[in-house]
C-alpha positions in Angstrom: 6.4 19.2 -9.4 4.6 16.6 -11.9 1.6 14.4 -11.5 3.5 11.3 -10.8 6.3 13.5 -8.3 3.7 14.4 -6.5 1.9 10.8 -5.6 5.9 9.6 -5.1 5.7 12.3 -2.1 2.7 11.2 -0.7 3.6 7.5 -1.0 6.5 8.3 0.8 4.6 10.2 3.7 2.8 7.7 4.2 4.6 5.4 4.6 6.4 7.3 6.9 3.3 7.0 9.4 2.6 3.7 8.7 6.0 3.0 10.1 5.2 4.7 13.0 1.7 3.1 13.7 3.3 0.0 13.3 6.0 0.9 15.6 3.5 2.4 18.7 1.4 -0.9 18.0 3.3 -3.7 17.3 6.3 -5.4 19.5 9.3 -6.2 17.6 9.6 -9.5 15.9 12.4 -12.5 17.0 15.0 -13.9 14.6 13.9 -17.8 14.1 16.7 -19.6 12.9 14.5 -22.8 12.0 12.8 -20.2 9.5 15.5 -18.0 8.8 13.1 -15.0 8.9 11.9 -12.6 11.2 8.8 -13.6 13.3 6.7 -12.7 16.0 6.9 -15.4 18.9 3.8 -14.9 20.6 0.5 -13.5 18.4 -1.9 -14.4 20.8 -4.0 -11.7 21.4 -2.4 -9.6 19.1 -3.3 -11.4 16.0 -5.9 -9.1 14.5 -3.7 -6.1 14.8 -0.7 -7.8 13.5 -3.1 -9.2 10.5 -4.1 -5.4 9.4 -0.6 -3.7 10.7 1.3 -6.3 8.6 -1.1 -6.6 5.6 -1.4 -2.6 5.3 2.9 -2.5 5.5 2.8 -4.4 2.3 -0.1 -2.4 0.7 2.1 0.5 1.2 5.4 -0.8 0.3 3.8 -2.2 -2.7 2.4 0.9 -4.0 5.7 2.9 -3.5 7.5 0.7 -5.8 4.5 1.0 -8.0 5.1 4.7 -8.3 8.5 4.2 -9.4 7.3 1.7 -12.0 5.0 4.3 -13.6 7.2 7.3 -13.3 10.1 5.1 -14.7 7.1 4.4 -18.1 6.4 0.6 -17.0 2.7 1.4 -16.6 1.7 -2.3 -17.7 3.9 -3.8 -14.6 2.7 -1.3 -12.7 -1.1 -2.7 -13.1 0.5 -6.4 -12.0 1.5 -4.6 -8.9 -1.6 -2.9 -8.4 -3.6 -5.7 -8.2 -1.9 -7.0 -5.4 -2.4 -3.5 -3.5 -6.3 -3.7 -3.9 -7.0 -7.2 -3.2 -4.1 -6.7 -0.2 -6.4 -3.5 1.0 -9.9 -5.6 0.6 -8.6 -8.3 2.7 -8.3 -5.4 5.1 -11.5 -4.6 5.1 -12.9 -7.6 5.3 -11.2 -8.4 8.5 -12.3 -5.3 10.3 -15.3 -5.1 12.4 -18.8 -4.5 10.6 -20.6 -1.3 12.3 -22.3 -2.1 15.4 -21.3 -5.7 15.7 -22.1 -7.4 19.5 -19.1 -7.5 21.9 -17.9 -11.3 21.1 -19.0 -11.4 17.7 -15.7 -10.1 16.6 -13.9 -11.8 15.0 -16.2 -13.9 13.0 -15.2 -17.8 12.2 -14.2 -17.1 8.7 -12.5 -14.0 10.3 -10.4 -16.7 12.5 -10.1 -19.3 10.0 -8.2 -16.2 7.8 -6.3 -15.0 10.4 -5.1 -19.0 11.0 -4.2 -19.1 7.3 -2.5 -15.8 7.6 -0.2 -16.9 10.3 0.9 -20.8 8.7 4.1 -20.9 7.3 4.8 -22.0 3.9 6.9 -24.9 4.6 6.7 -25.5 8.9 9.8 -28.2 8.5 11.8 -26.0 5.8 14.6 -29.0 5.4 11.2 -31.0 4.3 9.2 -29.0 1.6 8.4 -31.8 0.1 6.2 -32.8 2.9 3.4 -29.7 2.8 1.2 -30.5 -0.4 -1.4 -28.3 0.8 -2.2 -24.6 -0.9 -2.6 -21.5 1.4 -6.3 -21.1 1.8 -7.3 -17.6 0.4 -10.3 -15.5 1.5 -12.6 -16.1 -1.6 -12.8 -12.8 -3.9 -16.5 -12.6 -3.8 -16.4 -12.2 -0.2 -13.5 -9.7 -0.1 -15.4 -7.4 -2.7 -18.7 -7.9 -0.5 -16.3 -7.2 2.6 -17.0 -3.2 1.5 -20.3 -3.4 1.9 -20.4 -3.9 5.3 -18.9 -0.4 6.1 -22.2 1.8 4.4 -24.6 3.1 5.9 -28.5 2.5 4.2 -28.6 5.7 3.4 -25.7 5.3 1.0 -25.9 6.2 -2.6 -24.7 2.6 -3.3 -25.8 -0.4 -2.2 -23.8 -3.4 -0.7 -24.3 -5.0 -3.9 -22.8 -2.5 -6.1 -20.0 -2.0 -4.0 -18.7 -5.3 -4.2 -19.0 -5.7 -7.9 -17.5 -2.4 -8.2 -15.0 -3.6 -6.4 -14.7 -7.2 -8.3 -14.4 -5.2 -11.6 -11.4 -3.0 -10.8 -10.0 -6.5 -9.4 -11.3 -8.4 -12.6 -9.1 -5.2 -14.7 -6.4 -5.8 -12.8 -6.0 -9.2 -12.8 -5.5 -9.2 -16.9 -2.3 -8.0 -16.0 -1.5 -9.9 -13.4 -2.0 -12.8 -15.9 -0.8 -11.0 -18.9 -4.4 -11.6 -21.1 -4.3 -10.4 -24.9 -6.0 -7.8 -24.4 -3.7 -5.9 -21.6 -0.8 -6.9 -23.5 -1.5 -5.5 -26.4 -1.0 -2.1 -24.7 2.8 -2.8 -25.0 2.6 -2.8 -28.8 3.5 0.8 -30.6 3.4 1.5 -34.0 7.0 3.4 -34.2 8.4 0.3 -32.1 6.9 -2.9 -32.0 6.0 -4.6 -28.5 7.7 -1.8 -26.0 9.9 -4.1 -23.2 12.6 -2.3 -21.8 12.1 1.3 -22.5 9.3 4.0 -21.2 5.8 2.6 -22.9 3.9 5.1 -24.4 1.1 3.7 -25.4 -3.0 3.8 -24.3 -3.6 2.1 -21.2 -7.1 1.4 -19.2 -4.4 1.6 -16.1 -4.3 5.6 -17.1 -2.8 7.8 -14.2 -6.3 8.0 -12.6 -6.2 4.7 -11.4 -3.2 5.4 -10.0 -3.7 8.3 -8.3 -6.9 6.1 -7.4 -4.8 3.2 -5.7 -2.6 5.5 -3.6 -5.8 7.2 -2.5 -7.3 3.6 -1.4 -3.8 3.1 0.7 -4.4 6.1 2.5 -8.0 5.6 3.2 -7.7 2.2 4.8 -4.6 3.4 6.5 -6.6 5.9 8.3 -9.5 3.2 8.8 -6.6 1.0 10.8 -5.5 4.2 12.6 -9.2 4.7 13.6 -9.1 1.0 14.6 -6.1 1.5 17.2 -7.5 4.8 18.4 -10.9 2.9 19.7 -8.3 -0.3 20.8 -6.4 2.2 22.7 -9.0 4.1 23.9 -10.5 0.8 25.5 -6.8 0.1 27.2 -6.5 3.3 29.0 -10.0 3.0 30.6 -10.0 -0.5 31.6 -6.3 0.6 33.0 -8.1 3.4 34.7 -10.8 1.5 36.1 -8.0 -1.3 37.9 -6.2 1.8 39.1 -3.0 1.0 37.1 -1.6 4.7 37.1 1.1 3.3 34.8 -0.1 1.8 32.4 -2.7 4.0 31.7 -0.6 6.9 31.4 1.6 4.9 29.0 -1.6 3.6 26.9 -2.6 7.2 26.8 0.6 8.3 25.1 0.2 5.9 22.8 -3.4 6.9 22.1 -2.2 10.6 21.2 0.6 10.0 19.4 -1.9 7.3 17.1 -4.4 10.2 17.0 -1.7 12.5 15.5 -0.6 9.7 12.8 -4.2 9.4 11.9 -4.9 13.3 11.1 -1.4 13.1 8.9 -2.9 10.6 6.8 -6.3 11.8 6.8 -4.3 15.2 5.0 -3.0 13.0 2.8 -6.4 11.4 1.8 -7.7 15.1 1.4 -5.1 16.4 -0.8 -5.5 13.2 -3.2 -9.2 14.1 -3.5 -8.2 17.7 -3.9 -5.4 17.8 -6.6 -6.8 14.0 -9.0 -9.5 12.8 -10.3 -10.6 9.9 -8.0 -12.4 7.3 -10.1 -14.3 5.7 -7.3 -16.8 8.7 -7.0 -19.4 6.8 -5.6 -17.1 3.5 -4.2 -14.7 5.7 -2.2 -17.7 6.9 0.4 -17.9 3.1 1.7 -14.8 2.2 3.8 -15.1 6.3 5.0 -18.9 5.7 6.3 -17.1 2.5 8.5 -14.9 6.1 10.3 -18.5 7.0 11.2 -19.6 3.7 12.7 -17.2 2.6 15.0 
C-alpha cells in the first residue's frame, strides 16, 4: 500500500468514529422548511458540544476529500482545502476548556459570543437576503493560534508564544493558496508543460506530503481531545444520575460513556500509527493540544 493509500485508510477510519461520537452525542437534527436545511431545534445546553461535534465533522470531511485531491496529483488545491482544516481544528481548540479553569468560568464571553455567531444563519428571512448586510463575525486568527497555548503545561519545551505563531505560520502558508499568491502559484508551472491545470502536477511544492500526513495527524489529535471532552461530560452525567438515584438514566449515560471510551482508544491508534509510519512536522507544536489530555 502507498503513502497516500495509506492516509486515505486512516481518513476513512476516522471518520468512521467521528460518526459514531457524533451519533452517541448528538440528537438528530429537524427538517426546517423556512431554511430548507437540516437543523437542530433546540441547542440549549447542548451548544458547546454541537459547536466541536459539528466543527470536527467538517474538519474530517474536509480532509478526506483532501486526500483524494493529492492522490488524484492536485496538491496545490489540496493546500486551499487544507487551510480550512487547520483554522477549522484551531477554532476547536480554542473553544475547549483551558486546564484547571473554575466551575462557571466555562465558557468564557468570547467563548459565548463564538458560539452565538456559530449558530446565526446566513440569511434568518431567506425570501429577504437582501435584508442582512452584516458579515459573520469570525474568531480573530491571533487568538485562534494563541488558543494552543492554553493546553501546555510550563514545563513545555515551547512556550505559549511560540505555539501560536507556530501555528499562525502554517496558517499564514496556507492561506497563499487559499488566495492563490504568486508565489504558491508558481508551483503549477512545469518546464515540459507550462502551468499544470487539469492533469496530476508534478512539480515542487512547500505543501510536500509531510504536511499532509501532518494535517490528517492534527484531525485525529483533536478528535481524540473532543472524545476526552465527552468522556469527562459523561462521566459527570452518570454520577450526578447516581447521586438523584435515577437507576435509568445512569445506566444509559454509562453506556454511552463506554462506548465513547472505545471510540477514543480507536482514534488514539490512529494518532499513534501516523507518528509511527510519517514524518510529523510539528515535532515540538504537536505536544500542546496532547498535554490539554493530561489536564482535564
Amino acid at each position: 500500500m502507498s503513502d497516500i493509500d495509506k492516509l486515505v485508510s486512516t481518513g476513512k477510519e476516522v471518520a468512521k468514529n467521528v460518526s459514531q461520537l457524533i451519533s452517541i452525542c448528538t440528537p438528530r437534527p429537524d427538517w426546517l422548511n423556512n431554511q430548507d436545511g437540516w437543523r437542530h431545534k433546540n441547542t440549549k445546553g447542548i451548544e458547546l458540544k454541537l459547536f466541536l461535534l459539528t466543527k470536527l465533522a467538517g474538519s474530517i470531511s474536509t480532509a478526506n476529500a483532501m486526500l483524494l485531491l493529492v492522490k488524484s496529483g492536485f496538491r496545490f488545491q489540496a493546500g486551499i482545502l487544507a487551510r480550512s482544516i487547520r483554522e477549522a481544528n484551531l477554532s476547536i481548540a480554542y473553544m475547549l476548556p483551558k486546564p484547571n479553569m473554575k466551575e462557571g468560568d466555562y465558557p468564557t464571553k468570547k467563548q459565548k459570543k463564538a458560539l452565538d455567531e456559530f449558530y446565526k444563519e446566513t440569511w434568518p428571512v431567506p425570501e429577504h437576503p437582501f435584508e442582512v448586510t452584516d458579515q459573520r463575525s469570525q474568531i480573530l486568527l491571533k487568538e485562534l493560534s494563541a488558543g494552543l497555548g492554553h493546553f501546555q503545561s510550563k514545563d513545555s519545551d515551547i512556550s505559549k508564544h511560540d505555539a501560536g505563531q507556530v501555528a499562525l505560520q502554517v496558517l499564514r502558508l496556507l492561506s497563499d493558496y487559499t488566495h492563490m499568491a504568486y508565489p504558491r502559484l508558481m508551483e503549477l508551472w512545469e518546464p515540459e508543460r507550462g502551468y499544470v491545470m487539469s492533469k496530476k502536477q508534478n512539480g515542487p511544492s512547500l505543501f510536500n506530503f509531510d504536511q499532509i500526513a501532518g494535517i490528517i495527524h492534527d484531525c485525529c489529535n483533536i478528535a481524540e481531545c473532543i472524545a476526552l471532552f465527552m468522556v469527562k461530560l459523561y462521566e459527570g452525567l452518570n454520577r450526578l444520575s447516581n447521586l438523584e438515584n435515577n437507576t435509568n438514566k445512569a445506566d444509559m449515560f454509562l453506556r454511552k460513556l463506554n462506548s465513547i471510551k472505545s471510540i477514543k482508544n480507536n482514534i488514539n491508534k490512529l494518532y499513534v500509527e501516523l507518528e509511527n509510519n510519517f514524518s510529523i512536522p510539528t515535532a515540538n507544536s504537536k505536544k500542546i493540544l496532547r498535554e490539554f489530555k493530561g489536564k482535564q
